[in-house]
CHARMM-style PDB file with segment names, atoms N, HN, CA, C and O in Angstrom:
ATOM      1  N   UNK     1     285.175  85.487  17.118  1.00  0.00      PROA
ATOM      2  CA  UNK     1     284.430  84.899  16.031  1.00  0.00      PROA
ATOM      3  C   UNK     1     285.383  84.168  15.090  1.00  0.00      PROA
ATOM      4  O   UNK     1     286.554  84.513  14.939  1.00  0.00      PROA
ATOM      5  N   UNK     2     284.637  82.823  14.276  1.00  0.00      PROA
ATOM      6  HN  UNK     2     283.685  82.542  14.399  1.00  0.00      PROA
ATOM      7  CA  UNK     2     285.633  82.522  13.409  1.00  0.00      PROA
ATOM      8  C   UNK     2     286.036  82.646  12.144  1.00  0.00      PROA
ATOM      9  O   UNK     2     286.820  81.933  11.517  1.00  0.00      PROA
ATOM     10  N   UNK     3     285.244  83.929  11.690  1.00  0.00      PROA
ATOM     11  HN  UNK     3     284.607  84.508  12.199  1.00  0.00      PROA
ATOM     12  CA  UNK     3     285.174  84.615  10.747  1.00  0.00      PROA
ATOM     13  C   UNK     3     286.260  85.438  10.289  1.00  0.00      PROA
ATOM     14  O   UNK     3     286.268  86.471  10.958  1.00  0.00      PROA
ATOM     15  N   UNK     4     287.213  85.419   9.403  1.00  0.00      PROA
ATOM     16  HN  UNK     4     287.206  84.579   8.860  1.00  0.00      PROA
ATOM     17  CA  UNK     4     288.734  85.923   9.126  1.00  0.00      PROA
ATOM     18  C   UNK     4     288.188  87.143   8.997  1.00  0.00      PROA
ATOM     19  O   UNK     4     289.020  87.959   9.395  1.00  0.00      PROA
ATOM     20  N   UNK     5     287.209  87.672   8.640  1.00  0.00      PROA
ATOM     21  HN  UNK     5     286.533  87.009   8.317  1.00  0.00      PROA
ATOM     22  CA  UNK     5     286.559  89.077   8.202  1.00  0.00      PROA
ATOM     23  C   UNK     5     285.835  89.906   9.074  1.00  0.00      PROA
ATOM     24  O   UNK     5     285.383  91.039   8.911  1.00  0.00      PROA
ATOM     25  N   UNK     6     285.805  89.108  10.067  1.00  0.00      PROA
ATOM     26  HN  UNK     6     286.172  88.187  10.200  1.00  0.00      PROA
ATOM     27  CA  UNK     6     285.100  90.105  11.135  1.00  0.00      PROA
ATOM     28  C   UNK     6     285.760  90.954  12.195  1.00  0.00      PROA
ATOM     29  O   UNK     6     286.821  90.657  12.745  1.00  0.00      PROA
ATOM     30  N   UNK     7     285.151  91.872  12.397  1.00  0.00      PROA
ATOM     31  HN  UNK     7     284.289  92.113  11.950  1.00  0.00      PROA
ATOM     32  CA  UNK     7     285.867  93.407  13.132  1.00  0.00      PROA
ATOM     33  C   UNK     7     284.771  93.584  13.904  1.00  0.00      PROA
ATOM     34  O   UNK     7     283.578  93.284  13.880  1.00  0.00      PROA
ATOM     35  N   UNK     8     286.009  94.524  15.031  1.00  0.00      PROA
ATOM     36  HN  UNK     8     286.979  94.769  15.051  1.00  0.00      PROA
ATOM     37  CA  UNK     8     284.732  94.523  16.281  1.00  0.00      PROA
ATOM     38  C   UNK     8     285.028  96.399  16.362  1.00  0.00      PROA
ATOM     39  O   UNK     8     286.094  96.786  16.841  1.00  0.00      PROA
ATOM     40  N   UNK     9     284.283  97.135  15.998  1.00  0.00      PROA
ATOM     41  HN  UNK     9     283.417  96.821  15.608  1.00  0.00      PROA
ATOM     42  CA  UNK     9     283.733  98.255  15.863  1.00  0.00      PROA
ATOM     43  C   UNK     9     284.359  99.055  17.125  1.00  0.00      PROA
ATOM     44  O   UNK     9     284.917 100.151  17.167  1.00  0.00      PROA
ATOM     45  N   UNK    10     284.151  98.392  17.835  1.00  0.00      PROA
ATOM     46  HN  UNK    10     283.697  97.502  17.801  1.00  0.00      PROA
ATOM     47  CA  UNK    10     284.203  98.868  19.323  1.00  0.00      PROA
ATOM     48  C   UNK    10     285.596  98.826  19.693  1.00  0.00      PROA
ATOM     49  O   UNK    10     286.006  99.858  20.224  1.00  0.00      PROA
ATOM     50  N   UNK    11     286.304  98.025  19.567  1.00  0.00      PROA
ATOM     51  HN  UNK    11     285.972  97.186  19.137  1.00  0.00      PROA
ATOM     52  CA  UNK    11     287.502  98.125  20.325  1.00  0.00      PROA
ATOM     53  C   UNK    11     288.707  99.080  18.894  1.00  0.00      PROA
ATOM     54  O   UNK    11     289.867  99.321  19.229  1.00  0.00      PROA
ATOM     55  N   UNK    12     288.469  99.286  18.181  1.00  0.00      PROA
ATOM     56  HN  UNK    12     287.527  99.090  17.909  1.00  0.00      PROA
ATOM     57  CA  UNK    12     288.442 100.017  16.341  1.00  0.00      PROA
ATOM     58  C   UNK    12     288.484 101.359  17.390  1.00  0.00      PROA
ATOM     59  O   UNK    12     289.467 102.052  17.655  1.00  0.00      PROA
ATOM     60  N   UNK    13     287.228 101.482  17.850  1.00  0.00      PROA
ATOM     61  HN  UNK    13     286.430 100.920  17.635  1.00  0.00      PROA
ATOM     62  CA  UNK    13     287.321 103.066  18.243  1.00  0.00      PROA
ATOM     63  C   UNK    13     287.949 103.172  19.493  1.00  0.00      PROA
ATOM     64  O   UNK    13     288.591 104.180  19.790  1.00  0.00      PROA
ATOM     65  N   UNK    14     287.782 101.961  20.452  1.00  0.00      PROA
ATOM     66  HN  UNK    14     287.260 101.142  20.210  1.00  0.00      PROA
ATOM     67  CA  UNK    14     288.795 102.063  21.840  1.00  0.00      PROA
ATOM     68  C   UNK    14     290.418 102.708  21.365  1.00  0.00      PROA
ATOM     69  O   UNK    14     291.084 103.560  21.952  1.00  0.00      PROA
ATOM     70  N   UNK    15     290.631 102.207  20.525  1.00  0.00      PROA
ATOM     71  HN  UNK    15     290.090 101.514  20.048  1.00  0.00      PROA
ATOM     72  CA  UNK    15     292.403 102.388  20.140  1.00  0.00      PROA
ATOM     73  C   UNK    15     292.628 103.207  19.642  1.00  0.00      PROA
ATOM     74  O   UNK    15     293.752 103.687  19.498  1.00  0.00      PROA
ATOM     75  N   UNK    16     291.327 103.723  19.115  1.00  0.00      PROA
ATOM     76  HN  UNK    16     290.414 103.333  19.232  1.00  0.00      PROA
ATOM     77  CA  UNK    16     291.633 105.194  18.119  1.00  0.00      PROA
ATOM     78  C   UNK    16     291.792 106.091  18.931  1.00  0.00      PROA
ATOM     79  O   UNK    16     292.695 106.920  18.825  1.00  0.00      PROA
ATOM     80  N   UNK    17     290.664 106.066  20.178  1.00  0.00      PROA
ATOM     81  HN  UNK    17     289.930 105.393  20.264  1.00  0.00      PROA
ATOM     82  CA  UNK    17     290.703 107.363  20.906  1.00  0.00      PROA
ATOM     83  C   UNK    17     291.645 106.956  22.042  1.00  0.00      PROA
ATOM     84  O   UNK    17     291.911 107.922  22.757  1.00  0.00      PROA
ATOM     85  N   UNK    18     292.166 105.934  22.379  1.00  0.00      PROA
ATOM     86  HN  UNK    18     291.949 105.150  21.798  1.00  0.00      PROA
ATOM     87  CA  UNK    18     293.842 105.880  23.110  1.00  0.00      PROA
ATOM     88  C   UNK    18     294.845 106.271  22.657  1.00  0.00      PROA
ATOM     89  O   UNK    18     295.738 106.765  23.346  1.00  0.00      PROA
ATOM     90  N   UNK    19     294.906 106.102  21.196  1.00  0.00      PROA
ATOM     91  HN  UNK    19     294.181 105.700  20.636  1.00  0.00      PROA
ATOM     92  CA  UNK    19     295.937 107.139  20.485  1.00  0.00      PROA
ATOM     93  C   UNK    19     295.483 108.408  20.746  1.00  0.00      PROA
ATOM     94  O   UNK    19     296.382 109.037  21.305  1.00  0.00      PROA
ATOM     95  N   UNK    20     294.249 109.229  20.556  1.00  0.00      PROA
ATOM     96  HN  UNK    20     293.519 108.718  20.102  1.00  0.00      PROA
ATOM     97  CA  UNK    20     294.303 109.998  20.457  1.00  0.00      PROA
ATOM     98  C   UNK    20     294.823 110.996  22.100  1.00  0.00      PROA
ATOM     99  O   UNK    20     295.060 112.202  22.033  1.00  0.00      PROA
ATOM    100  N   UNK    21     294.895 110.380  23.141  1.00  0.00      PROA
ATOM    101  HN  UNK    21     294.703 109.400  23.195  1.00  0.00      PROA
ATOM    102  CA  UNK    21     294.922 110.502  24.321  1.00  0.00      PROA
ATOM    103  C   UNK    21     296.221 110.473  24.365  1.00  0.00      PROA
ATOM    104  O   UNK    21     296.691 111.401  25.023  1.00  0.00      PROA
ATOM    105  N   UNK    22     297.118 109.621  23.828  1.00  0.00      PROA
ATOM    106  HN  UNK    22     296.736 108.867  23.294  1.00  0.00      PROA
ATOM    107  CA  UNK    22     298.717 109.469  23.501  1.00  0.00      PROA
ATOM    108  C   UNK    22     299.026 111.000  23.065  1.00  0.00      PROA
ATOM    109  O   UNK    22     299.576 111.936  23.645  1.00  0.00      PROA
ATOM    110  N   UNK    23     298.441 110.845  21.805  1.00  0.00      PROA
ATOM    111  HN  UNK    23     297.995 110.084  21.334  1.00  0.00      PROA
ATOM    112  CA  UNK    23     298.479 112.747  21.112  1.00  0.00      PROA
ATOM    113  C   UNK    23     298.303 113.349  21.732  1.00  0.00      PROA
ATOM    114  O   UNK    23     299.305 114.048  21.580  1.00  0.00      PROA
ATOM    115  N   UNK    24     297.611 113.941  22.716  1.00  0.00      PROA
ATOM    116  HN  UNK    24     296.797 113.373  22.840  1.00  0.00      PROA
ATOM    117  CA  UNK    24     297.667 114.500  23.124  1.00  0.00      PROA
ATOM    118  C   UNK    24     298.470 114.831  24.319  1.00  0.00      PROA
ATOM    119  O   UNK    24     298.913 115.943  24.607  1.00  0.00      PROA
ATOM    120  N   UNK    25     298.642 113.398  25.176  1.00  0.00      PROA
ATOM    121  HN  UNK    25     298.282 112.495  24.941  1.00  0.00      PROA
ATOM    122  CA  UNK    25     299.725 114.012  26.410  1.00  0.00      PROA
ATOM    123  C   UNK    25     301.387 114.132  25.484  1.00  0.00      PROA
ATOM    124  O   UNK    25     302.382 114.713  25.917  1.00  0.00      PROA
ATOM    125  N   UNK    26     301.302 113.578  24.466  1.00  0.00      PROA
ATOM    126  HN  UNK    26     300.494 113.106  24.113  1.00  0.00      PROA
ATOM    127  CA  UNK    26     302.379 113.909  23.619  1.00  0.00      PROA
ATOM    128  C   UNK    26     303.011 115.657  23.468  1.00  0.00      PROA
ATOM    129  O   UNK    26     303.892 116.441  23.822  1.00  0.00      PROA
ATOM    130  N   UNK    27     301.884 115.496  22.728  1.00  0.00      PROA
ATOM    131  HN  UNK    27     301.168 114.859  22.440  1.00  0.00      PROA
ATOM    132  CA  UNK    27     301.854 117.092  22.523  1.00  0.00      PROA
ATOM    133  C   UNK    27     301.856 118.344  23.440  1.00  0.00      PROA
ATOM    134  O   UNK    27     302.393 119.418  23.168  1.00  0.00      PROA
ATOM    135  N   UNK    28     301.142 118.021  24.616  1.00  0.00      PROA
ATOM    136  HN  UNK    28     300.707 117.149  24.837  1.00  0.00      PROA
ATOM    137  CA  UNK    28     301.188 118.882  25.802  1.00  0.00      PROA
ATOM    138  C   UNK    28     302.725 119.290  26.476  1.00  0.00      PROA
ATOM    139  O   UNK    28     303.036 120.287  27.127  1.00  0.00      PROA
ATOM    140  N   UNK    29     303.678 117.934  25.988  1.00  0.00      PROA
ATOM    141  HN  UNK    29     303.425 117.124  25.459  1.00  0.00      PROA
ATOM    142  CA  UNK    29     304.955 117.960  26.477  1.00  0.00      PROA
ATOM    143  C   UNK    29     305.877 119.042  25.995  1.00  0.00      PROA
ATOM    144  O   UNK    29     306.938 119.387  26.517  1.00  0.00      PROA
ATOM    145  N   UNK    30     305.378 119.462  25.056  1.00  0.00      PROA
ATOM    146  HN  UNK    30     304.516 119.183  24.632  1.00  0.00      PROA
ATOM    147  CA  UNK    30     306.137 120.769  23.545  1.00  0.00      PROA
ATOM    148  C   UNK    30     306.146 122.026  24.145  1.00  0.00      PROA
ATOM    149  O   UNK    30     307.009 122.818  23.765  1.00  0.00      PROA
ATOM    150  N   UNK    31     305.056 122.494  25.335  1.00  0.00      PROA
ATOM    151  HN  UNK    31     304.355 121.851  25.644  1.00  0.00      PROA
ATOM    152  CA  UNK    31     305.339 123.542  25.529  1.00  0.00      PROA
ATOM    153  C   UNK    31     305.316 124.620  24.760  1.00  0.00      PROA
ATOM    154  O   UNK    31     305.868 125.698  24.982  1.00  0.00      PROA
ATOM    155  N   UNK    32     304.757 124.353  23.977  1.00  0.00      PROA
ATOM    156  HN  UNK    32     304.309 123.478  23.797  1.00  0.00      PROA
ATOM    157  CA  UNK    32     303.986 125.621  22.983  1.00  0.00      PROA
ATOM    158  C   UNK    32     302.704 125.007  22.165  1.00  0.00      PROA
ATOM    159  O   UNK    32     302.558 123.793  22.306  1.00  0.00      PROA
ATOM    160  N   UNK    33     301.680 125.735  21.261  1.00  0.00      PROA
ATOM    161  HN  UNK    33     301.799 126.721  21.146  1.00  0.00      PROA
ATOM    162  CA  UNK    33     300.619 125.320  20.882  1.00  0.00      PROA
ATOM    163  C   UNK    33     301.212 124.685  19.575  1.00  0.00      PROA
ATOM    164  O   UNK    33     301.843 125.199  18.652  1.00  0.00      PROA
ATOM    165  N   UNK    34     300.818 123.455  19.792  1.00  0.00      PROA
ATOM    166  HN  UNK    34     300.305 123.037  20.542  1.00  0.00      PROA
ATOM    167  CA  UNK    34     300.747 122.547  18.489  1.00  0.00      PROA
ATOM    168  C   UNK    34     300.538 123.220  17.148  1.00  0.00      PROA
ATOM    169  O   UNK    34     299.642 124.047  16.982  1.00  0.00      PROA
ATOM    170  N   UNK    35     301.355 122.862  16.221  1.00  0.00      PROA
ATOM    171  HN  UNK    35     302.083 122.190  16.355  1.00  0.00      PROA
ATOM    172  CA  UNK    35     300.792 123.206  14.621  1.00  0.00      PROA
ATOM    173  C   UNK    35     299.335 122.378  14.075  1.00  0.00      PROA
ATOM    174  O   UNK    35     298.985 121.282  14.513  1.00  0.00      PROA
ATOM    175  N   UNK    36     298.737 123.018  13.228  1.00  0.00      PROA
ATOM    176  HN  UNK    36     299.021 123.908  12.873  1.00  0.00      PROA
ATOM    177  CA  UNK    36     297.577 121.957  12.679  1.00  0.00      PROA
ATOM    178  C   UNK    36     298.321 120.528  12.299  1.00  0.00      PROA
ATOM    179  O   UNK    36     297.817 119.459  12.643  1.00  0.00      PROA
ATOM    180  N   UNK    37     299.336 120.588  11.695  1.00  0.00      PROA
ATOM    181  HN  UNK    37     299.744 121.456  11.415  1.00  0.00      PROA
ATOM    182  CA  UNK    37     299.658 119.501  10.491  1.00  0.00      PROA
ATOM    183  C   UNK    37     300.223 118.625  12.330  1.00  0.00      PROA
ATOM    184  O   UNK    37     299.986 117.420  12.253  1.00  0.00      PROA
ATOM    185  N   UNK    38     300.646 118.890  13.302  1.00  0.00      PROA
ATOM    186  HN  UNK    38     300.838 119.869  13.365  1.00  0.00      PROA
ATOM    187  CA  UNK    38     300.618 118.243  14.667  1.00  0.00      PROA
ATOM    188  C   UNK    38     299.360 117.906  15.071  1.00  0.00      PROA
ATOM    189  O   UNK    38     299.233 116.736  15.433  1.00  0.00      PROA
ATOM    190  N   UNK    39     298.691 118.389  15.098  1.00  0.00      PROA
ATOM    191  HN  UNK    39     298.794 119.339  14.804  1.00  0.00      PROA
ATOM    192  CA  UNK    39     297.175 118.410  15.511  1.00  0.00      PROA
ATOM    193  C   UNK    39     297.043 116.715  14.714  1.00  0.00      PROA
ATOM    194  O   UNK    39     296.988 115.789  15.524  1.00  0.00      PROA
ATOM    195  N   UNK    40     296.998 116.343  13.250  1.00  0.00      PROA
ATOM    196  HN  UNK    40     297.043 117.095  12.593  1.00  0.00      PROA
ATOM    197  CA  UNK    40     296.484 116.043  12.593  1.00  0.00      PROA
ATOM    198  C   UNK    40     297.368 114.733  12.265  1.00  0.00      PROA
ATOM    199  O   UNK    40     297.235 114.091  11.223  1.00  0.00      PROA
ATOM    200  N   UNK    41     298.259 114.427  13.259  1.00  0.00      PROA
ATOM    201  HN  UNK    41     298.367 114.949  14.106  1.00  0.00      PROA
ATOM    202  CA  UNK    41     299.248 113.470  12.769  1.00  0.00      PROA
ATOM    203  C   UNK    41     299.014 112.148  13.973  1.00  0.00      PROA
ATOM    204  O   UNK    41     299.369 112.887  14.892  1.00  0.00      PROA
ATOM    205  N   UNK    42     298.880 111.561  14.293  1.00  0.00      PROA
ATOM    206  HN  UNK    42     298.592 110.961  13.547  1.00  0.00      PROA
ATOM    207  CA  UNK    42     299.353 110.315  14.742  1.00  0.00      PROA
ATOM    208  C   UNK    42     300.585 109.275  14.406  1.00  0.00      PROA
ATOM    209  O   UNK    42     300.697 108.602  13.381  1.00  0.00      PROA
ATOM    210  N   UNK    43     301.293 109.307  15.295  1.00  0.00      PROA
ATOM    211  HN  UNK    43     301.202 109.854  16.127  1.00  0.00      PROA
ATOM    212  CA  UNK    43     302.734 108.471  15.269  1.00  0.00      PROA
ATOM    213  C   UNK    43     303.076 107.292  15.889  1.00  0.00      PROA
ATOM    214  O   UNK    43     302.950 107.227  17.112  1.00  0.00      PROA
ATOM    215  N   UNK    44     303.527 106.257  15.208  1.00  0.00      PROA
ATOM    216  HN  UNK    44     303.630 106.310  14.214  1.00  0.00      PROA
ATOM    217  CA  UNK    44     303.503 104.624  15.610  1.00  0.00      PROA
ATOM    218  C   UNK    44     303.706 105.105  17.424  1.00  0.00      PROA
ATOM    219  O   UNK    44     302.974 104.327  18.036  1.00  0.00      PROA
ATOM    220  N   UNK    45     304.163 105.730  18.085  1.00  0.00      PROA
ATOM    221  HN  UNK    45     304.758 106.362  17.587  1.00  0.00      PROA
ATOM    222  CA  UNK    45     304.376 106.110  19.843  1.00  0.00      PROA
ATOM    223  C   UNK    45     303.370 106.170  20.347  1.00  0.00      PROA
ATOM    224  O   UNK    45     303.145 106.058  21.552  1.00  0.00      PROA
ATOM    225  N   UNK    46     302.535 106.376  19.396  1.00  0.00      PROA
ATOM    226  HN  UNK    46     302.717 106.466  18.417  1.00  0.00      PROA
ATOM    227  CA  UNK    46     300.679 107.378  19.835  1.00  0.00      PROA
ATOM    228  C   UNK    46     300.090 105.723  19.673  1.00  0.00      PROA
ATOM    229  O   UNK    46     299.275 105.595  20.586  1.00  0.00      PROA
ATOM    230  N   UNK    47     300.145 104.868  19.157  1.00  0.00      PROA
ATOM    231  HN  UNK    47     300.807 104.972  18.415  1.00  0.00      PROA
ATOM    232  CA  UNK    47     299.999 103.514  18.608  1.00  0.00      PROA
ATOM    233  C   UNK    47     300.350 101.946  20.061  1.00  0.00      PROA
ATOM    234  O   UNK    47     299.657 100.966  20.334  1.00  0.00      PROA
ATOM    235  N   UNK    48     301.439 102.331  20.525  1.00  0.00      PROA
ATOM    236  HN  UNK    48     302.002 103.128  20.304  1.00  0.00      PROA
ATOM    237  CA  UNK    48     302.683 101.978  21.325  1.00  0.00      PROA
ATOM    238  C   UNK    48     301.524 101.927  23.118  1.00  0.00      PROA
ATOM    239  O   UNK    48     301.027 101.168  23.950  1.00  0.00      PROA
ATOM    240  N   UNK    49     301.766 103.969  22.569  1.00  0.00      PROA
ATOM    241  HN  UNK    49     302.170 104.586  21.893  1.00  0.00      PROA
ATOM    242  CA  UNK    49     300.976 103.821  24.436  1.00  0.00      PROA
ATOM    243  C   UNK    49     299.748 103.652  24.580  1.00  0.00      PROA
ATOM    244  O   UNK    49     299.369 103.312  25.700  1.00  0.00      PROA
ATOM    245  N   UNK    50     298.805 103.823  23.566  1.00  0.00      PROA
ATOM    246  HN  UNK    50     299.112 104.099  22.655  1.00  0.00      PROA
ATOM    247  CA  UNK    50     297.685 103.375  23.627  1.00  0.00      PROA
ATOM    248  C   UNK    50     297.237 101.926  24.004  1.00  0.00      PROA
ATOM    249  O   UNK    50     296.324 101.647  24.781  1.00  0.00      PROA
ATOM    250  N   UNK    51     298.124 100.955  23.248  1.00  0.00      PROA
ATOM    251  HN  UNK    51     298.866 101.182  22.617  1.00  0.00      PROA
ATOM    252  CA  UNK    51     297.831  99.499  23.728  1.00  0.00      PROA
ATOM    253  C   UNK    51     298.738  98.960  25.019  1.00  0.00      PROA
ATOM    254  O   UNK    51     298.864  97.763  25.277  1.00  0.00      PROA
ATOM    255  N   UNK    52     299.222  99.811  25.628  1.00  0.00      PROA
ATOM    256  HN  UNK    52     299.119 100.784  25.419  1.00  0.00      PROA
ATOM    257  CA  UNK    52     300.013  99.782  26.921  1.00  0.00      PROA
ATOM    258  C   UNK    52     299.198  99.904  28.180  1.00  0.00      PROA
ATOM    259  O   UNK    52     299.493  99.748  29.365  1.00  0.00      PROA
ATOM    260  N   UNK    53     298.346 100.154  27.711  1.00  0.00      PROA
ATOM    261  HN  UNK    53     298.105 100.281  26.748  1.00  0.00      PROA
ATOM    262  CA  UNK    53     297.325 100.780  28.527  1.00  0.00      PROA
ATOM    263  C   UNK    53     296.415  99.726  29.538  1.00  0.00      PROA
ATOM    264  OT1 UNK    53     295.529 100.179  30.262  1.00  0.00      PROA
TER     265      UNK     53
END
């Protein structure tokens, strides 16, 4: 669209939940159960492999 203001909802949540998929095989790598404040963090890496995708 040629609208400087427009957002597409959909691909907003595609990337969110590819990070969140990042976080998680992230986290699985630790070998012990994640802390909440881990749980609850997303990191530019989580950002990285998501759009690698």
């Amino acid at each position: 669209m040629g609208d400087p203001n427009f957002g597409n909802a959909r691909d907003a949540r595609k990337l969110f939940e590819g990070m969140r998929k990042a976080q998680a095989q992230r986290l699985r790598i630790l070998g012990r159960i994640p802390t909440a404040e881990e749980l609850q963090l997303l990191v530019p890496d989580d950002l990285i492999a998501a759009t690698e995708l």
